[in-house]
Every structure is written in C-alpha cells, then in structure tokens.
C-alpha positions in Angstrom: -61.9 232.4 -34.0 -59.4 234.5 -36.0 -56.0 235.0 -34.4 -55.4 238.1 -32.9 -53.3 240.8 -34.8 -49.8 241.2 -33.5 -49.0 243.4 -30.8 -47.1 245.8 -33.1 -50.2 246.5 -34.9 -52.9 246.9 -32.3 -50.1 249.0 -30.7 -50.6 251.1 -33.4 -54.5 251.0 -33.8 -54.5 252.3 -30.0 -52.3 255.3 -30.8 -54.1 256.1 -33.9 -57.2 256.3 -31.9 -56.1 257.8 -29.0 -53.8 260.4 -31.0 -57.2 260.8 -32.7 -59.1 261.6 -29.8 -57.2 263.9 -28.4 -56.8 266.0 -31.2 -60.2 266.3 -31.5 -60.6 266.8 -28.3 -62.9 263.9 -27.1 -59.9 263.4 -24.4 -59.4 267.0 -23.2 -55.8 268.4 -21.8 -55.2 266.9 -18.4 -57.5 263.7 -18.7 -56.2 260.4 -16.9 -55.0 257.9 -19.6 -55.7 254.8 -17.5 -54.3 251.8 -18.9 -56.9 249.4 -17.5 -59.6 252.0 -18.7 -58.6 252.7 -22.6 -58.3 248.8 -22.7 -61.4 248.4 -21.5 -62.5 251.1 -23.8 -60.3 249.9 -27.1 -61.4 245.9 -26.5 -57.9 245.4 -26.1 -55.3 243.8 -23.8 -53.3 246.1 -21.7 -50.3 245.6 -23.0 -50.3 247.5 -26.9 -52.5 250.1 -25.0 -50.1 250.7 -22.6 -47.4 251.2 -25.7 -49.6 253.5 -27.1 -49.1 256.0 -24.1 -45.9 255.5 -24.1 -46.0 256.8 -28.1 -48.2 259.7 -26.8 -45.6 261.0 -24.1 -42.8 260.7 -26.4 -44.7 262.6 -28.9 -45.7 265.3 -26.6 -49.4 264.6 -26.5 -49.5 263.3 -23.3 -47.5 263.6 -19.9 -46.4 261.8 -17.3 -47.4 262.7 -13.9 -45.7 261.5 -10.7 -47.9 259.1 -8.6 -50.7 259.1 -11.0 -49.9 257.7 -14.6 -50.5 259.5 -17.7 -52.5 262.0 -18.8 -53.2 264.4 -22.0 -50.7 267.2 -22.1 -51.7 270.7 -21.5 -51.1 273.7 -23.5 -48.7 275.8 -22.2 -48.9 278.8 -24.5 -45.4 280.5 -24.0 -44.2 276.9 -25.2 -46.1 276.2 -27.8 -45.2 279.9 -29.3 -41.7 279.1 -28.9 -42.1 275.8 -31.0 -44.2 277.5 -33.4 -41.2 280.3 -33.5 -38.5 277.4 -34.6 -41.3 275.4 -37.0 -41.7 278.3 -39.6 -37.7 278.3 -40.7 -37.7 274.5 -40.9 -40.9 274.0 -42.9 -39.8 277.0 -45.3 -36.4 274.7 -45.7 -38.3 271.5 -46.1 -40.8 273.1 -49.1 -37.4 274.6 -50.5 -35.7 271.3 -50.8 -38.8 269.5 -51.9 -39.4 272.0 -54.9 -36.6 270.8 -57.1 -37.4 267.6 -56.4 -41.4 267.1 -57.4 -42.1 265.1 -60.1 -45.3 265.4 -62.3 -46.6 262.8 -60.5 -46.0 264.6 -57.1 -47.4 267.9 -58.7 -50.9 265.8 -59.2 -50.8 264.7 -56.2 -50.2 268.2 -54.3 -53.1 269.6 -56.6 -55.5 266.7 -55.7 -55.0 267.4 -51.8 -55.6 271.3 -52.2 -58.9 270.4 -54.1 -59.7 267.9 -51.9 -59.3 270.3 -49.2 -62.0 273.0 -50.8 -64.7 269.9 -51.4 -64.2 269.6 -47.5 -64.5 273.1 -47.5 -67.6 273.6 -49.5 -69.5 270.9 -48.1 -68.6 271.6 -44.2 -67.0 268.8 -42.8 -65.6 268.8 -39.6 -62.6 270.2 -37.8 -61.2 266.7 -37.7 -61.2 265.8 -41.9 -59.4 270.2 -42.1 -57.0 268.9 -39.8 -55.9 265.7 -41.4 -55.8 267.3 -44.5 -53.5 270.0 -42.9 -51.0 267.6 -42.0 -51.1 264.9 -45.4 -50.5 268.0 -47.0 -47.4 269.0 -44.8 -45.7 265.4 -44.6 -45.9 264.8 -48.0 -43.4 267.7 -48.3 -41.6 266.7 -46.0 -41.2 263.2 -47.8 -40.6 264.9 -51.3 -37.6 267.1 -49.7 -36.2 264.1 -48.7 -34.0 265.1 -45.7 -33.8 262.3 -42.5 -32.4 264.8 -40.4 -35.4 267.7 -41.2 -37.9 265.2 -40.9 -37.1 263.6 -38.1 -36.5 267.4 -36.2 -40.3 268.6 -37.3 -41.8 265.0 -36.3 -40.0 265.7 -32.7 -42.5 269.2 -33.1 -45.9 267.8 -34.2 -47.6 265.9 -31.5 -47.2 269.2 -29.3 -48.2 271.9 -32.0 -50.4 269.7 -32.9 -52.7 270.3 -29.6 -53.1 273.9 -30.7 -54.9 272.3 -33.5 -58.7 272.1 -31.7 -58.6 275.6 -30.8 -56.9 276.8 -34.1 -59.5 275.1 -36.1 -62.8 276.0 -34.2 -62.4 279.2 -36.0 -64.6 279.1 -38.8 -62.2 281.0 -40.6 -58.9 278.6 -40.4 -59.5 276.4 -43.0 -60.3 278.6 -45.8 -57.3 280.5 -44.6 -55.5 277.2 -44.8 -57.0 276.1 -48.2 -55.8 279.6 -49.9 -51.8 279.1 -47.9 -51.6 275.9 -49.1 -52.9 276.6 -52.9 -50.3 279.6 -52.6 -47.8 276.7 -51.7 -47.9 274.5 -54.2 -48.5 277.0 -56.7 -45.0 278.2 -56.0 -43.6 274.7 -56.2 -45.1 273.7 -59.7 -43.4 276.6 -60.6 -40.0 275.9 -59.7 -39.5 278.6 -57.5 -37.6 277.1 -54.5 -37.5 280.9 -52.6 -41.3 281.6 -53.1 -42.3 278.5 -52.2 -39.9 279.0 -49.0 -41.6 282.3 -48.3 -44.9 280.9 -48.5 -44.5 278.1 -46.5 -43.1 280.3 -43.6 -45.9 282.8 -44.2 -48.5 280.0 -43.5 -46.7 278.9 -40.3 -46.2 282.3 -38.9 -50.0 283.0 -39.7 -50.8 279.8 -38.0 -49.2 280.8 -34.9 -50.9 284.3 -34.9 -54.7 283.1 -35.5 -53.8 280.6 -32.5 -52.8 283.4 -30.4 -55.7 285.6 -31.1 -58.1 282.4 -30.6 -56.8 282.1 -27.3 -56.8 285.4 -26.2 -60.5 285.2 -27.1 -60.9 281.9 -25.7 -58.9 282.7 -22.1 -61.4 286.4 -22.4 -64.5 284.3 -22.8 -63.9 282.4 -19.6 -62.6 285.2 -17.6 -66.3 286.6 -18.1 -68.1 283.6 -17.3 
C-alpha cells in the first residue's frame, strides 16, 4: 500500500475542493461543514479536513456559528459592496506597479490567458473554467507588481468577493464582459502605460461590482414573485 500523503498536502487537497465547491455553488451559503461528513465525503481522515475549514473561515468562505460548527458564509450584500468599494483602488495600484515591471515573457503569458479565456468563451464552458480564469489572470498581476504588503491586503478580500462569483457569473453576459476588460488590461500594460492600465483595471472592478448588484436585484425580484 502506498504511504499516505502528508497532512500538509491532503490539508490542502480538502480546501481546494471544498473552496471549489462552494464557489460553484455545490455547497450553497449556510450549509453545515461537518467534519465527520466532508471526511467521509473526501476519503480522508478528520484531521486535514478539519484544517481545511479552518482555511475557509479565515478566508471568509465559511463561518463559524456558535453551538453548531461551521458553515458556508452568506452574502451579506451591503458588505460585500463595501469590499468591492476598497478592491477597485488596490487592484488599479497593483496593475500600475506590475506595468513597469512585465517582461516579454510575462507579456506572452498575459496574452495566452486572454485568448485562452475567448476559446472558453467560444466553446461554452462553464461558469467554473470563466471563473478560474478570472482570478489566474488577476494574481498573476498581483505577482508581477511585486508588492508583499498589496498582495497580502487583496488575498485578505478574495475568499469573500469571491462568493459573489456564482451569481456574477450566471449572467450570460459576464464573461464576455470580462474577456473584453481584461484584453483592455493588458493591452494597456504591453504598452507601458502604468495610468491606463490603472484606469482599466479599476473600471473592470467597479463594473464587476455593478453587474453583481443588478444580478441580485434581479435575483432577490425573482424570488419575491415566486
């Protein structure tokens, strides 16, 4: 029998798959995370499971609630606004920084994800593959502009904007939206135009957090006349 991996890794297999999940909303907001039950569910011990909701509270995908464990955090609109509010300056800063510092290499690779991302387009995959390419695309900047402090302030941000995420991207029209931001994007950092590629960044974050708004008033309408 092979050895088991170590707990450090299938700590991180269970997050991956339960970060996974709920951003694709197989677990919806306010779902029990039951130790005993994911291991059951994973094949794993409890232990690295258990770690793994631990990562998913401090992340802001999940929630502690008294007398009855975790569970997958709710949207709470107002909040997620307000985040959405503080996000658009920092990821403006963060494709600012990283202009001057892309190298041709990093200029193939930005082009590669923003072609990758119309193939997903064109060939309708789903809402899961739009968001992953959503956020490679993002960290990668992040990386390039090569600031601890920024990146470790927007990572404090992403496991709670990203529960918007499901709702944002069950509009047909977000991820062509999102294909033509990014392409606007990059095309301002190949340039080497640190303020346009600042002013596109925010514009795709503020138009972000206005599609999600309107998709949940429509969403919160739709149920109301159920």
């Amino acid at each position: 029998m092979a050895p088991e991996p170590p707990a450090s890794l299938l700590a991180a297999q269970a997050y991956a798959r339960l970060r996974a999940d709920i951003l694709n909303n197989r677990l919806m907001p306010g779902t029990p995370l039951s130790v005993p039950a994911l291991a059951t569910r994973l094949d794993m011990s409890r232990s690295p499971v258990r770690e793994a909701v631990q990562r998913l509270i401090h992340d802001g995908l999940a929630t502690q609630v008294a007398h009855r464990g975790a569970a997958v955090a709710r949207i709470d609109p107002a909040e997620l606004d307000d985040l959405y509010v503080v996000k658009e300056p920092l990821e403006g800063l963060a494709t600012r920084l990283a202009t001057p510092r892309l190298t041709l290499d990093g200029e193939r690779r930005l082009r590669r994800m923003v072609e990758e991302h119309e193939r997903l387009l064109e060939s309708g995959a789903p809402e899961s593959a739009h968001v992953q390419m959503d956020l490679d695309l993002h960290r990668y900047i992040r990386e390039v502009a090569g600031n601890a402090a920024l990146i470790a302030t927007l990572e404090q941000f992403e496991g709670k904007t990203n529960l918007a995420f499901p709702t944002l991207w069950s509009d047909p029209e977000a991820s062509r939206l999102a294909v033509e931001e990014h392409r606007a994007i990059i095309e301002a950092m190949i340039a080497g135009d640190p303020g346009g590629a600042e002013r596109a960044a925010r514009n795709h974050v503020e138009r972000i957090r206005l599609r999600w708004a309107r998709r949940m008033v429509t969403t919160l309408e739709s149920a109301a006349g159920a």
